[in-house]
C-alpha positions as a printed NumPy array, in Angstrom:
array([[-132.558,   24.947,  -66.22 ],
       [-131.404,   28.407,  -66.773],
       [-131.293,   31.342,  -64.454],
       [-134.692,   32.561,  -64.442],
       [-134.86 ,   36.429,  -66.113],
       [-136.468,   38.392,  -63.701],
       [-137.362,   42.232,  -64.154],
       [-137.147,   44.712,  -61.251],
       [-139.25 ,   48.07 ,  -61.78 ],
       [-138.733,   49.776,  -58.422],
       [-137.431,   53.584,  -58.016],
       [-136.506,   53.721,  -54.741],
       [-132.745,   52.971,  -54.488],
       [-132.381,   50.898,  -51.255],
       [-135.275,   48.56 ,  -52.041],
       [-133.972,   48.116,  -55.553],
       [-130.842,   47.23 ,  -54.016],
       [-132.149,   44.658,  -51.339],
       [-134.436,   42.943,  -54.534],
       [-131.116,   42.938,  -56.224],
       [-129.842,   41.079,  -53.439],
       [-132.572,   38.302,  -52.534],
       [-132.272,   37.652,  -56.033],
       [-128.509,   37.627,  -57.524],
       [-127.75 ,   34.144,  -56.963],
       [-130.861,   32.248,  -58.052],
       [-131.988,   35.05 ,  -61.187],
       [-130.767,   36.896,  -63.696],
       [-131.844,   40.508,  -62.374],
       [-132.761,   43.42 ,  -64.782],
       [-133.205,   46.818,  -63.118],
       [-135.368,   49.926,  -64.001],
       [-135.729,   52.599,  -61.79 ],
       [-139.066,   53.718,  -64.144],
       [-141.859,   51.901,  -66.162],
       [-140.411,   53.762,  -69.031],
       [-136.712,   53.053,  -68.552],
       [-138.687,   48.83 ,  -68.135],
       [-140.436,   48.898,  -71.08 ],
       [-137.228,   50.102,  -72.867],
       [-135.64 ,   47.256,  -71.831],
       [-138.558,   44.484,  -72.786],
       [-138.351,   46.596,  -76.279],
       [-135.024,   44.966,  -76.862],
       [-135.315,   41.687,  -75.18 ],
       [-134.822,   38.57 ,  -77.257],
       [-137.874,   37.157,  -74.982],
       [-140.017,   37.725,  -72.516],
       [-139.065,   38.191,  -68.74 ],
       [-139.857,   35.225,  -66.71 ],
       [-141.369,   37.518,  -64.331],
       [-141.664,   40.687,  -63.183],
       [-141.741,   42.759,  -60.265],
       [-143.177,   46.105,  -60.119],
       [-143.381,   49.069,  -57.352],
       [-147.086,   50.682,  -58.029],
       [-145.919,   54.313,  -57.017],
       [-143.097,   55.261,  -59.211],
       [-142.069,   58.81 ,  -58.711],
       [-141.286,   59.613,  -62.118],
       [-143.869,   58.716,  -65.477],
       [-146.615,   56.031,  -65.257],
       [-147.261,   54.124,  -62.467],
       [-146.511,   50.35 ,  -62.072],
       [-149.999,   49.654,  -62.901],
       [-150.415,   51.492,  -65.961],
       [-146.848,   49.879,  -66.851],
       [-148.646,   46.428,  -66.24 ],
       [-151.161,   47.434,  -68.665],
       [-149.417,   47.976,  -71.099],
       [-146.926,   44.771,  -70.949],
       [-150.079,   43.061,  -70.639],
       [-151.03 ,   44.227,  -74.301],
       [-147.725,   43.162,  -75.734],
       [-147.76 ,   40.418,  -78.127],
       [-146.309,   37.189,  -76.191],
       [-145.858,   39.53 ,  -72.898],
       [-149.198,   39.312,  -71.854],
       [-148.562,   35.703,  -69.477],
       [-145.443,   36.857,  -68.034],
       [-145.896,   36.582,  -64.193],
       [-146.185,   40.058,  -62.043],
       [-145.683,   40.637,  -58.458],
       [-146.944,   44.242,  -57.648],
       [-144.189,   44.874,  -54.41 ],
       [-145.898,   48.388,  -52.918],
       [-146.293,   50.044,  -49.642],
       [-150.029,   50.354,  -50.662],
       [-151.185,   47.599,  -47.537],
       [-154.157,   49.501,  -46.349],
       [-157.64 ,   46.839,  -46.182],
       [-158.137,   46.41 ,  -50.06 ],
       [-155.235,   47.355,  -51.91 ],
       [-154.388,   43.634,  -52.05 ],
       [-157.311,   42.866,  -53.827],
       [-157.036,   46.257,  -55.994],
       [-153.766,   44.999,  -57.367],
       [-154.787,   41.498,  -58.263],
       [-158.204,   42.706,  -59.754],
       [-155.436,   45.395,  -61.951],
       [-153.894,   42.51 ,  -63.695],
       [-151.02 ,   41.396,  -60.793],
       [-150.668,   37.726,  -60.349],
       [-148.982,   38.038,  -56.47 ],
       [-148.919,   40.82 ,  -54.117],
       [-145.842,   41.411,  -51.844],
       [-146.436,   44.737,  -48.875],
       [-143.555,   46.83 ,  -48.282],
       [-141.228,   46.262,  -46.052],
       [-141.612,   42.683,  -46.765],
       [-139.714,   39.712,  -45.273],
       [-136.963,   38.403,  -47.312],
       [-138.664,   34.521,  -47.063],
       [-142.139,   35.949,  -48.071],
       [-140.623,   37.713,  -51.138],
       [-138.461,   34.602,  -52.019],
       [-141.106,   32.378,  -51.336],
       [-143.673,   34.494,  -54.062],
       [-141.757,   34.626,  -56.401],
       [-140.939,   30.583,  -56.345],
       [-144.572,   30.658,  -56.621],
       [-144.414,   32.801,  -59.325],
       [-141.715,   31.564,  -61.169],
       [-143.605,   27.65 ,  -61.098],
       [-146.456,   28.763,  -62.258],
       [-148.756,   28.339,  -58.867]])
């Protein structure tokens, strides 16, 4: 099977980094450090991610659940696989996320075997 072709939306620099990290020998990483630098990339993919993982509070433009919205609305984009990865963990914001469209929810700063182990999940469809 190939590499799986994972997206990264995440503006903070040392947790885009670590992602980068978990991920480079098992995925194909794509990096945006904004929802609109992401969806300029899914503009000019060939197909659609295999999944995607999204920071809800971007500094810059929409936020990663607007940007969900509108993947979601894409033709052939809208069963791709999302993990919303956020510091949101207050009682609720879990459930917030998932009832916004996210399949998973990872909490910031998250454990390297919880992350990996989501987005196996993810990636296999359970």
């Amino acid at each position: 099977m190939d590499e799986p072709q994972i997206l990264i939306v995440e503006d903070d620099q040392q947790t885009l980094k670590l992602l980068e990290l978990v991920l480079e020998n098992d995925a194909n990483v794509h990096l945006a450090e904004s929802a609109e630098d992401a969806l300029g990339l899914i503009d000019v993919a060939p197909n659609p991610f295999d999944l995607l993982i999204i920071d809800i509070h971007l500094e810059k433009g929409i936020d990663g659940t607007e940007f969900l919205t509108r993947v979601r609305a894409l033709d052939s984009w809208g069963k791709v696989p999302a993990i919303a990865c956020t510091a949101y963990a207050m009682p609720g914001d879990r459930e917030k996320l998932l009832n916004a469209g996210f399949d998973y929810y990872v909490s910031k700063p998250f454990r390297k075997q919880e992350l990996s182990d989501t987005i196996e999940q993810a990636l296999v469809g359970g």
